[in-house]
Structure formats: structure tokens, C-alpha cells
C-alpha positions in Angstrom: -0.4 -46.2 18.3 -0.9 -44.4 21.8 -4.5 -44.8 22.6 -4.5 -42.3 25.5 -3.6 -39.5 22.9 -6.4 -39.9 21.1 -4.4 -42.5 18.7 -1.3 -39.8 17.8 2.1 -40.2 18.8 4.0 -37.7 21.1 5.9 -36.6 18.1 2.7 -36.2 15.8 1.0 -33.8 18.9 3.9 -31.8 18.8 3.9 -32.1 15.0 0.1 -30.7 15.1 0.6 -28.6 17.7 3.2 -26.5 15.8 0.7 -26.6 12.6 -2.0 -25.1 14.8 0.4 -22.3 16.2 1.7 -21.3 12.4 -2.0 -20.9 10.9 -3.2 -19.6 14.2 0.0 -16.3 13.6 -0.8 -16.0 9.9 -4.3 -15.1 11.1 -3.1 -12.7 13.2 -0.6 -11.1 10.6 -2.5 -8.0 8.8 -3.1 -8.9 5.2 -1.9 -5.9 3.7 1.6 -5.5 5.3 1.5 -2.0 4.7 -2.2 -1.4 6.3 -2.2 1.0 9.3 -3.0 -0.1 13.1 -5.2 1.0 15.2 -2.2 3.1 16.6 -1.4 4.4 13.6 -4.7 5.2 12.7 -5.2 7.4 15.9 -2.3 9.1 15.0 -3.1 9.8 11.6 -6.4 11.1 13.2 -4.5 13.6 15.7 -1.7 14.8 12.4 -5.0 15.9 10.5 -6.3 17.9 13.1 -3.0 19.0 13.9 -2.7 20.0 10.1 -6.5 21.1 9.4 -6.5 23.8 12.3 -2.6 25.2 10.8 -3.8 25.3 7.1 -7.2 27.3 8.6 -5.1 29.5 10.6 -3.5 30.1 7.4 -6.6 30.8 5.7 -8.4 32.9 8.3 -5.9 34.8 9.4 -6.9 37.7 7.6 -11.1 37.7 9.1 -9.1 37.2 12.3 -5.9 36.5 13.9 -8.0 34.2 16.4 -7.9 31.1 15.1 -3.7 30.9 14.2 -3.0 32.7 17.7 -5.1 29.8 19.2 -3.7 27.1 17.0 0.0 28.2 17.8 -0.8 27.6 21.7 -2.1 24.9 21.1 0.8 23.2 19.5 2.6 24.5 22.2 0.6 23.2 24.9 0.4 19.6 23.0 3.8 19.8 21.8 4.5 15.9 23.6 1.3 14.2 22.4 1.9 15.9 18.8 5.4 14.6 19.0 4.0 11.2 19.7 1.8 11.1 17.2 4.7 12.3 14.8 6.6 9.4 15.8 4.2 6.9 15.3 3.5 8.0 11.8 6.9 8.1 11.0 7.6 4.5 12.5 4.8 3.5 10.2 6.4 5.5 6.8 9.7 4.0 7.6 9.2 0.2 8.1 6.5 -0.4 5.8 6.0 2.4 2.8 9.4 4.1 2.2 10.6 6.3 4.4 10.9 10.1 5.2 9.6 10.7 1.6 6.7 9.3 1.6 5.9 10.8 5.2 6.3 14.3 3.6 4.1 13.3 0.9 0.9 12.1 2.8 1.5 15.5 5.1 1.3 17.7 1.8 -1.8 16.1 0.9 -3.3 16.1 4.0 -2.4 19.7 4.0 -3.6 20.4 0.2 -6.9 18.2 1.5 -7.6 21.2 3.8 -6.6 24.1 1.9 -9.0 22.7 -1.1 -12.1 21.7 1.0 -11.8 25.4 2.4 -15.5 26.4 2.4 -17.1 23.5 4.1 -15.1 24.2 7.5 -15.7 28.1 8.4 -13.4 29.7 10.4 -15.7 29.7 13.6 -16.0 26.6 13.6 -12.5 25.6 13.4 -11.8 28.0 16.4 -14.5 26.4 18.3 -12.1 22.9 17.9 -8.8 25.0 18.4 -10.3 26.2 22.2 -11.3 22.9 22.9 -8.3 21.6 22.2 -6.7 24.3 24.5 -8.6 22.8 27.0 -7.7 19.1 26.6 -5.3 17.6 28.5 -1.8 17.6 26.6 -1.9 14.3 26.2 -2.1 11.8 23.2 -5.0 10.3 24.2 -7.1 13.1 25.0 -6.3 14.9 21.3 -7.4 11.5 20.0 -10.5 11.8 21.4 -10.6 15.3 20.0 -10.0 14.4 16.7 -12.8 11.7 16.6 -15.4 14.5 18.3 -14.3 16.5 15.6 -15.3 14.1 13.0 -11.6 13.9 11.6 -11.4 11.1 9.3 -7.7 10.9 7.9 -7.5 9.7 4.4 -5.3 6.4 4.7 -3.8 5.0 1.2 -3.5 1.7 2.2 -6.3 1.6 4.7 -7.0 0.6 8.4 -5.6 -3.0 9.0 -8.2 -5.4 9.5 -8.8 -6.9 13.2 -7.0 -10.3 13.9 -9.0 -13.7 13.0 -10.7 -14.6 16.6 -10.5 -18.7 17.0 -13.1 -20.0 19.6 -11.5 -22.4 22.2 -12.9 -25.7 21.5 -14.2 -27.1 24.6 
């Protein structure tokens, strides 16, 4: 018995110290291996925005041409971060839930979300969002913050992966 190690062995630290290290990256691992990260998330966020000012141009292109005139700078001004975004969603439908499929899926019913839910955004409102985000740095992060000034809450099947287990050091 080594006494100076608190009565373990070298081989039994190591032994404990490699116990410690698994359960300390299972806590870490999400739960749901399909829930979304906080990247992901954010990205969602900036697709729905993306989606609910194109499927309003759509729509109010007939009051006025205001709102898709603005909407179709704007995705060429943001074409990068909207790219970005893109990518990270599809990194997400191709690892964990299935693919290009299922990608084109969750847009269509992001899509159909807007087109339904019509009357609760008006059209002057949406253009108020689309000028903003004319204004915005074309960057990913500053749509982001956009989209979450907007109130845009994307609808996420499998839902937001919850934050890893924080272990106090014990002192």
C-alpha cells in the first residue's frame, strides 16, 4: 500500500484517473445526439429570417414591390454570412438527421410556417427588418443579432442541446 498516495497504488491512480476522464466526456456529450448547438441554433435563427423576409416578399409584393426589392439586396449584400449559415445547417442535416432530404424538409416548413402565420407579421413591419438588415454588417454574427432583435425563434424538431455538466474543482 503507498501511503503517500493516499493509500492507492500508481496503477490504481491512473486506473481512477481514466474513470474520472470517461464520466467527466459523457457529461459533456449532448444527450440527444441529434439536438442542435448553440451554432446551429444561431444558424437556424439567421435561415428563418432569411426565409420569413423571402416568403413576405412573396406575399407583399403586390401592396408593394418594397419589401422583395429590399429582401433581394439584402441577400446579396449578406450573401457570405447566409452561405455560412447554410453550411452549418447542412453540416448538422448530414451528420446527425439524414442528409440533404431532411434539410429540404425543415426549409419547406419553415417556409409553409411563414406563409401560414401571414397576418400576424404585416408587410411594414417586415420591411422595417429587411432595411435593418441592409444596414447590418454582412457578417454572420451581426444577422444573428438581427434575427434575435427580431424575435425569430426557429422551430427546432429535436431541440437546443443542453449545456455541458459543469464539475467544481475540488479543492
Amino acid at each position: 500500500m503507498d501511503l503517500a498516495n493516499g493509500g492507492m497504488g500508481v496503477s490504481q491512480m491512473k486506473k481512477a484517473m481514466v474513470i474520472a476522464g470517461s464520466v467527466l466526456s459523457l457529461a459533456s456529450t449532448p444527450v440527444n445526439a441529434a439536438c442542435w448547438t448553440q451554432n446551429e441554433v444561431a444558424a437556424a435563427k439567421v435561415r428563418d429570417l432569411d426565409t420569413m423576409l423571402m416568403v413576405s416578399g412573396l406575399r407583399c409584393r403586390f401592396k408593394s414591390a418594397a419589401l422583395l426589392d429590399t429582401y433581394n439586396a439584402m441577400v446579396v449584400r449578406h450573401r457570405r454570412p447566409l452561405s455560412e449559415a447554410n453550411a452549418r445547417l447542412q453540416g448538422h442535416f448530414a451528420t446527425v438527421i439524414g442528409g440533404a432530404t431532411a434539410l429540404d424538409r425543415y426549409i419547406t416548413r419553415v417556409a409553409n410556417r411563414y406563409g401560414a402565420d401571414a397576418e400576424s407579421l404585416t408587410c411594414e413591419s417586415l420591411q422595417s427588418i429587411a432595411v435593418a438588415a441592409m444596414a447590418e454588417e454582412p457578417t454572420l454574427d451581426a444577422l444573428i443579432a438581427l434575427a434575435e432583435r427580431a424575435a425569430v425563434v426557429p422551430v427546432l424538431p429535436e431541440g437546443a442541446c443542453t449545456p455541458p455538466l459543469q464539475i467544481a474543482a475540488l479543492k
